[in-house]
Structures are given as structure tokens and as C-alpha cells.
N, CA, C and O of each residue as an XYZ file, in Angstrom:
296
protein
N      11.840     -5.278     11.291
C      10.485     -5.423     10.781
C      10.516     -6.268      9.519
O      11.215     -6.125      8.516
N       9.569     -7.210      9.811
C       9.343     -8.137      8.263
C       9.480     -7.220      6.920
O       9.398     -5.993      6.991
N       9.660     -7.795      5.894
C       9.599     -6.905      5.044
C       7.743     -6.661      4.402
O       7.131     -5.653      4.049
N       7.330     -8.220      4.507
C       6.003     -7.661      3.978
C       5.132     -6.298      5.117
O       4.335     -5.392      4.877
N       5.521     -6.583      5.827
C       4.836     -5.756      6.633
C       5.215     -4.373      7.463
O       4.754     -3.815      8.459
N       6.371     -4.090      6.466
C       7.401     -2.692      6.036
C       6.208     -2.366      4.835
O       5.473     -1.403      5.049
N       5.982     -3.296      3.367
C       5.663     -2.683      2.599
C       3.651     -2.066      3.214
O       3.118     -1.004      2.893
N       3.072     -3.112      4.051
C       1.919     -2.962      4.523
C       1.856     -1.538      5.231
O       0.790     -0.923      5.212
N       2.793     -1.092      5.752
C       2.762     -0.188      6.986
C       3.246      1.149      6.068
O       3.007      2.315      6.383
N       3.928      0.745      4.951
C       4.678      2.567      4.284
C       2.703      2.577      3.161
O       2.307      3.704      2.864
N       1.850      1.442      2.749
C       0.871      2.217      2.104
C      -0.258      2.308      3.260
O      -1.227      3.036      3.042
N      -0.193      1.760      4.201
C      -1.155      2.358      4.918
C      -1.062      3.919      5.432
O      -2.032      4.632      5.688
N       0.458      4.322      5.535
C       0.870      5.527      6.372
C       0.291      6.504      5.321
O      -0.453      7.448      5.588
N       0.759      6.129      4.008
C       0.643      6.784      3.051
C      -1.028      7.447      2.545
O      -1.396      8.576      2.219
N      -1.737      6.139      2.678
C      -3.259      6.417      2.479
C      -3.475      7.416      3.185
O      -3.894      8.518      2.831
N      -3.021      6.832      4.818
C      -3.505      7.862      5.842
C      -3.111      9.064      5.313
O      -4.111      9.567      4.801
N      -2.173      9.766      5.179
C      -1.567     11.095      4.753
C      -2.272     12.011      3.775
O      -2.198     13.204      3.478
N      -2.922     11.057      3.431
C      -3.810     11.606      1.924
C      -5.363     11.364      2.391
O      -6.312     11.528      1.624
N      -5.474     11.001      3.588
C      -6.765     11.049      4.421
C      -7.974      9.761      3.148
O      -9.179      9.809      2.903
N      -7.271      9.142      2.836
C      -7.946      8.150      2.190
C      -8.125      6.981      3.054
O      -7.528      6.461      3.997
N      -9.522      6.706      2.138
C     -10.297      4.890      3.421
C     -10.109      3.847      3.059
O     -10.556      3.808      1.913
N      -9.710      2.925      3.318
C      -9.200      1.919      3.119
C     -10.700      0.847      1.613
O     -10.654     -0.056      0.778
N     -11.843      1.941      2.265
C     -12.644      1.644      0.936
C     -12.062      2.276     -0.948
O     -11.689      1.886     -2.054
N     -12.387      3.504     -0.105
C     -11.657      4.464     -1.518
C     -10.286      3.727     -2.143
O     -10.212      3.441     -3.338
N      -9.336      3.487     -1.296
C      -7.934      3.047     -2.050
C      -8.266      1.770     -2.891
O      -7.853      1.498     -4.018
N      -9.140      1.017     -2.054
C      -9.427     -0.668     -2.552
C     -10.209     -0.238     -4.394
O     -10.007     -0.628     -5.544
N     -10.904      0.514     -3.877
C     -11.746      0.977     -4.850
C     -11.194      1.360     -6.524
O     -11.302      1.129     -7.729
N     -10.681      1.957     -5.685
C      -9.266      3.231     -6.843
C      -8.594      1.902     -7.522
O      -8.428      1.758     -8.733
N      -8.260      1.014     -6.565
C      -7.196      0.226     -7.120
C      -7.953     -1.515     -7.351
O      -7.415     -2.562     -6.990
N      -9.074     -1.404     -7.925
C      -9.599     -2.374     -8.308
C      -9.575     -3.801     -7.599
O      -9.736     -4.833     -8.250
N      -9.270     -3.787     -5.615
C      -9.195     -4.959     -5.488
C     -10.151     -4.601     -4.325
O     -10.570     -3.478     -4.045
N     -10.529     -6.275     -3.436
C     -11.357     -6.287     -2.605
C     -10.597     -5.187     -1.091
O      -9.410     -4.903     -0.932
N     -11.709     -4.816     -0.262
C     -11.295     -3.982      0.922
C     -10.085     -5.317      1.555
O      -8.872     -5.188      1.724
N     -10.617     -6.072      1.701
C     -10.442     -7.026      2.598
C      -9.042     -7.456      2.402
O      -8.417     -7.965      3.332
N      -8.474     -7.258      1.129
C      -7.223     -7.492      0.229
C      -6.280     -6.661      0.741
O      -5.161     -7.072      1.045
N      -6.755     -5.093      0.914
C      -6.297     -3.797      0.928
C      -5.476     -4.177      2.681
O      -4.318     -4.066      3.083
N      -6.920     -4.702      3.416
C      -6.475     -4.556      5.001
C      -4.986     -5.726      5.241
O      -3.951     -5.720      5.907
N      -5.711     -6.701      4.183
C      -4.531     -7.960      4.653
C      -3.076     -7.797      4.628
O      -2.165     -8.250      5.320
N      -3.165     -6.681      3.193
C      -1.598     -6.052      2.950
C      -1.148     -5.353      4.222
O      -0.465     -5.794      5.146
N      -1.627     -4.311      4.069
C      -1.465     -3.209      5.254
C      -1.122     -3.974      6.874
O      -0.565     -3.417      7.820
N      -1.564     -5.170      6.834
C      -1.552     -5.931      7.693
C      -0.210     -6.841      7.836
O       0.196     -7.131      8.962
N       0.383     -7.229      6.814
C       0.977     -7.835      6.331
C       1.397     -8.816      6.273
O       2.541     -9.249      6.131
N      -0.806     -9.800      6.531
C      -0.914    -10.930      6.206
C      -0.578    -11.604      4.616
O      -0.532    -12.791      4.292
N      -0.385    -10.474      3.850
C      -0.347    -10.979      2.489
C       0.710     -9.796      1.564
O       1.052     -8.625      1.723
N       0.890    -10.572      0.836
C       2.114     -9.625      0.085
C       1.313     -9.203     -1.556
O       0.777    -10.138     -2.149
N       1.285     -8.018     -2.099
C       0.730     -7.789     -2.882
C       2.088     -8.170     -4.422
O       3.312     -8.300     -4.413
N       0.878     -8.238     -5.710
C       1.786     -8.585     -5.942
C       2.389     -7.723     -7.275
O       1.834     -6.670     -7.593
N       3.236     -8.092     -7.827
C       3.474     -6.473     -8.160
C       2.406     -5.722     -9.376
O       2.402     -4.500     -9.524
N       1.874     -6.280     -9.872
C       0.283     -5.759    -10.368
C      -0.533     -5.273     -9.492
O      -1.358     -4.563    -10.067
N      -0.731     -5.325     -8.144
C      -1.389     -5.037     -7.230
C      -0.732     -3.779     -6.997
O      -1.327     -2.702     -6.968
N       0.675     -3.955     -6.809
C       1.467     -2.499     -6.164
C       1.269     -2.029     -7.026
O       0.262     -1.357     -6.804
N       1.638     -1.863     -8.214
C       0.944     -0.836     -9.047
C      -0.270      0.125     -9.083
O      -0.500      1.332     -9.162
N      -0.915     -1.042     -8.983
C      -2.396     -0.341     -8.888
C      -2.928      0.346     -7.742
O      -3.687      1.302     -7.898
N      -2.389     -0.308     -5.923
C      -2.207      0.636     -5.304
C      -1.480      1.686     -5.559
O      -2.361      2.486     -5.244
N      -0.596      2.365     -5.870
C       0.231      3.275     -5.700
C      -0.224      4.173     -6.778
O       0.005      5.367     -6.585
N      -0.969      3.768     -8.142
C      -1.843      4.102     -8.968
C      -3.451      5.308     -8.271
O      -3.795      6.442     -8.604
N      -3.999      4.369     -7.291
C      -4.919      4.961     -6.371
C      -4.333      5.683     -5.147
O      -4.908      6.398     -4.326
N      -3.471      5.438     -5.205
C      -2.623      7.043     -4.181
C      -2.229      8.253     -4.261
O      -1.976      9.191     -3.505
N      -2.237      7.887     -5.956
C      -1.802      9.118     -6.630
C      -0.495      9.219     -6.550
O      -0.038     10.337     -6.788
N       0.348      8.253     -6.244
C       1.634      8.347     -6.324
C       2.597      7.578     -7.183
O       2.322      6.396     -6.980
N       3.517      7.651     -7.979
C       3.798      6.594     -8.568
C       4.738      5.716     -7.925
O       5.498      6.103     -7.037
N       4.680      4.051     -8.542
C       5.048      3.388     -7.916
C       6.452      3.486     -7.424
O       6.612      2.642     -6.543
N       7.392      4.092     -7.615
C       8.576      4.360     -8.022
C       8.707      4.814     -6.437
O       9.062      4.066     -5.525
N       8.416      5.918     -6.339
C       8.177      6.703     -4.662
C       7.517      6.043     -3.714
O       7.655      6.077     -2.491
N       6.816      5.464     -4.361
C       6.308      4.369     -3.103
C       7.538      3.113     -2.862
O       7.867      2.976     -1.683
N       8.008      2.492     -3.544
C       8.895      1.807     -3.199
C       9.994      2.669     -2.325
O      10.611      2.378     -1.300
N       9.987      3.672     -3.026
C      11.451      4.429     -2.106
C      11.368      4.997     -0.297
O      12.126      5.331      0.613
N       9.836      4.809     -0.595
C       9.345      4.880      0.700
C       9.555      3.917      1.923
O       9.767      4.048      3.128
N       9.359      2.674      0.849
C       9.478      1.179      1.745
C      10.419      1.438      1.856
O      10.839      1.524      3.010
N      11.232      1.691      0.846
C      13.113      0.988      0.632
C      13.757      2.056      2.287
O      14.721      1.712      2.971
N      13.206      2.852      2.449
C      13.560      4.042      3.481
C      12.949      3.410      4.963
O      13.609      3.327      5.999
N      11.913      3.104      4.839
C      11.216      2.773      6.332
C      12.102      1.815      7.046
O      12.664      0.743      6.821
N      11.945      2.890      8.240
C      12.848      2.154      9.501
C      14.047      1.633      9.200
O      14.513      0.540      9.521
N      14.535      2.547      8.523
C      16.316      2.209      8.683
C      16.408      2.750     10.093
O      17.486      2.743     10.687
């Protein structure tokens, strides 16, 4: 799996888990929906001000969220 779209797929799983909408997270994390989907998508790579701020609106810190990626699909 690409890597951008390792990191797209561990915050989408993640939102999901926390039953959050792809409005709410965008929201939380100060960027457009449309931004939110492209990541998750992993038409676009966020950048690390962005990861922050997602992982900020997840309620998780960024730290665990990376370890999440760093883990997916070994």
C-alpha cells in the first residue's frame, strides 16, 4: 500500500472508531471537508501542520496516530 494512502486509510479508520463525520473532523481541524476526503483518499498528502491538526480533532495525539500508520498493514 502507498504510503500516502496508509496515512489516508489509518485517519479515516480512526474517525470512524470515534463515530466522527468527515464534517466534524474537517471542522475540529480547521480545513475544508473536501481536503479531509482527498487525504483519506489519498489523493493528497497532508502536511505536517495539517496532521497535527487532524489528530488534534481526533482527540488523539499526533504521536499515536503516526504509530498507527507506522503499524498499518505490516
Amino acid at each position: 500500500m502507498a504510503e500516502t494512502n496508509k496515512v489516508g486509510t489509518v485517519i479515516q479508520a480512526v474517525r470512524e472508531e470515534k463515530g466522527l463525520s468527515q464534517e466534524v473532523v474537517s471542522g475540529l481541524a480547521g480545513i475544508g471537508r473536501t481536503h479531509l476526503s482527498a487525504i483519506e483518499r489519498g489523493v493528497r498528502k497532508p502536511t505536517l501542520e495539517t496532521f497535527f491538526k487532524i489528530a488534534e480533532a481526533l482527540d488523539m495525539p499526533a504521536s499515536e496516530l503516526m504509530k498507527r500508520i507506522e503499524n498499518a498493514h505490516k
